[in-house]
N, C-alpha and C positions, 0 to 999 in steps of 0.2 A: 737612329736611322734618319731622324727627320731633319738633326742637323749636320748631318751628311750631308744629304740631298741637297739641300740649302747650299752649302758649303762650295759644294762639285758645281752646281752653277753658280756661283760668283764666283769664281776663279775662272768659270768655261767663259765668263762675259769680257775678262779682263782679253784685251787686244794680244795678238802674238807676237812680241817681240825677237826673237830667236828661235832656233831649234836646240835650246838645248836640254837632254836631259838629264833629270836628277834621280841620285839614290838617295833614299837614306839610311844611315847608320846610328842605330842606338837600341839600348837595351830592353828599350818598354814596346813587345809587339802589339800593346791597343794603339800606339803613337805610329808607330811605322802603317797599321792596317787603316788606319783613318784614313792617313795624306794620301794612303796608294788609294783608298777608297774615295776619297775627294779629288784624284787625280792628279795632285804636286809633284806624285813621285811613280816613276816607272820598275823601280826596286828596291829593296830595304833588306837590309842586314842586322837580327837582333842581336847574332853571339856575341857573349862581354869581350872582347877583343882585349883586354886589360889582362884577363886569367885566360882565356883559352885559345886555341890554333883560330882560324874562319875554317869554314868546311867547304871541300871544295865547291857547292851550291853559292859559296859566299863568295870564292874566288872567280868564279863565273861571272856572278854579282857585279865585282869587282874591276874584273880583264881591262874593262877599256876607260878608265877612269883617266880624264886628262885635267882634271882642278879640282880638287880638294878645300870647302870652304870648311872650317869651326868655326862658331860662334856660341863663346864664352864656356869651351867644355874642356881648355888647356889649365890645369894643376886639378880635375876631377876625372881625368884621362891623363894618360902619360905618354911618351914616346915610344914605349909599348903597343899601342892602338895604331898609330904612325905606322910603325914599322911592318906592323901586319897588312896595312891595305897598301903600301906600295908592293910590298914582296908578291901581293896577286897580279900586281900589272904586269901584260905580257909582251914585254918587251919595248922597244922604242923608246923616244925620251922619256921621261918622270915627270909626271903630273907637276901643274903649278900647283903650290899651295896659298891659302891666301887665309887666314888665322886672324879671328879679333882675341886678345888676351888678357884679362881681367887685369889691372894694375899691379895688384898683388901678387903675382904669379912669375914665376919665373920663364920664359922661350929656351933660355940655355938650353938643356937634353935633347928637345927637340928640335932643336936649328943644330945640333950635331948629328941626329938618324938621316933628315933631310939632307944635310953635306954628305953622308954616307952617299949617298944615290945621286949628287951630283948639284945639289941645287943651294944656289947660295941664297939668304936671307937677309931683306931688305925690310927696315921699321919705317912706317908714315909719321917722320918727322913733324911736330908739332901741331895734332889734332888726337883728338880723342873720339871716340865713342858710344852713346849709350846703350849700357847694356840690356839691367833691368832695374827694379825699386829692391831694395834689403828687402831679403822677406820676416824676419824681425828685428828687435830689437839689438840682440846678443850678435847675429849677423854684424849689423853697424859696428857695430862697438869693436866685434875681432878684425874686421877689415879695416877700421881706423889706427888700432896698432899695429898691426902690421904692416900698414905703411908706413908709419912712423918707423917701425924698425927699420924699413927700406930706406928712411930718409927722402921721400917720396909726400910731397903738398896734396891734401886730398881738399883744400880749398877750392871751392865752387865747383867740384867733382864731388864725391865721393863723401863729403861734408855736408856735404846737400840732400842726400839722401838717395844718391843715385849709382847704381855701379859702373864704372868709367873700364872699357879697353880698349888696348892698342892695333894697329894694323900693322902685322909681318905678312910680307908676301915672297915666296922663293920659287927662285927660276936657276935654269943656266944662264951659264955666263952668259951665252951666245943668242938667249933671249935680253937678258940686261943690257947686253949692247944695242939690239935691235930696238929697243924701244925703254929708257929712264921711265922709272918708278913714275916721276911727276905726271909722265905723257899716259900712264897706263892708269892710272887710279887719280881720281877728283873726288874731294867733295865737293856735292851740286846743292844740296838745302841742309837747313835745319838748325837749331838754337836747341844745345848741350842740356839746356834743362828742361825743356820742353818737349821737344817730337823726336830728339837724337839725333844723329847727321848719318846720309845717304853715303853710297860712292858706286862709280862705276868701275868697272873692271872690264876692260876691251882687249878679247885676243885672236891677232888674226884678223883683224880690220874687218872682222862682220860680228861678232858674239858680246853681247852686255850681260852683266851678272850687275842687279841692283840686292844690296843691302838695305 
């Protein structure tokens, strides 16, 4: 409780840059009741989405979801999960999606559920991002062959002790037009082995989303 409290004012200190707000979605509801409890997140969704429907509570939850971020939960969630939280959306365009995705992991399945619903997916050509550190030993060791199966350099990535993913972002067409990938997402700081690299994501000429 006491680093709650902590917690909820230092995020209350941080400047307001947007309105906008977040859910979140995952399994562990001590993780979902903290951030709602420290104030990150205005809703949160524990059911495993992988094995079961959302309930309509979640679809509610859900209704007006217009960006979809992952970060590093694509090959330990599937396009199963995907398909559940657009199917809650009520109507109107589909949600951007915007996915970092561990090297090792395949997008295919879920850049097909996303074409389902209309949106095509666009990768952040030649930049990486850091994830997190292996959390041990046997970690490193399976993510180093399996890239190698992929035919895939985990030199000064992934070699280094760090887990490296990619940026997919999908939209309509009829947003791809209005604004190339370059013009929508920057990286603005950061050294790969060090602090990781930033970006923004601008939609609508008023909304930032920092990573």
């Amino acid at each position: 409780e006491q680093l709650l409290a902590l917690d909820r004012h230092y995020f209350a200190a941080w400047p307001r840059v947007s309105n906008a707000r977040f859910v979140g979605v995952d399994t562990s509801a001590p993780a979902i009741n903290y951030a709602l409890g420290v104030g990150l997140l205005v809703g949160g969704v524990t059911t495993d989405l992988e094995r079961n429907d959302p309930t309509p509570e979640d679809c509610a939850t859900l209704a007006n979801t217009d960006l979809i971020i992952s970060t590093g939960c694509v090959g330990y969630v599937t396009e199963r999960t995907f398909r559940k939280i657009l199917d809650c959306r009520r109507g109107g365009r589909p949600p951007i999606v915007a996915s970092f995705v561990l090297r090792m992991y395949s997008y295919d399945e879920v850049e097909k559920e996303l074409n389902r619903v209309g949106l095509v997916t666009e990768k952040l050509d030649a930049v990486t991002f850091v994830q997190r550190r292996f959390s041990s030993t046997a970690e490193f060791e399976s993510t180093l062959s399996r890239l190698d199966d992929m035919g895939i350099d985990p030199a000064g990535k992934e070699a280094d002790g760090l887990l490296h993913a990619e940026l997919y972002v999908s939209r309509t067409p009829e947003q791809m037009a209005e604004r190339p990938l370059g013009d929508l997402v920057s990286v603005t700081s950061g050294e790969a082995q060090t602090r990781g690299r930033r970006f923004k994501l601008v939609q609508d000429n008023r909304t930032e989303f920092v990573h």
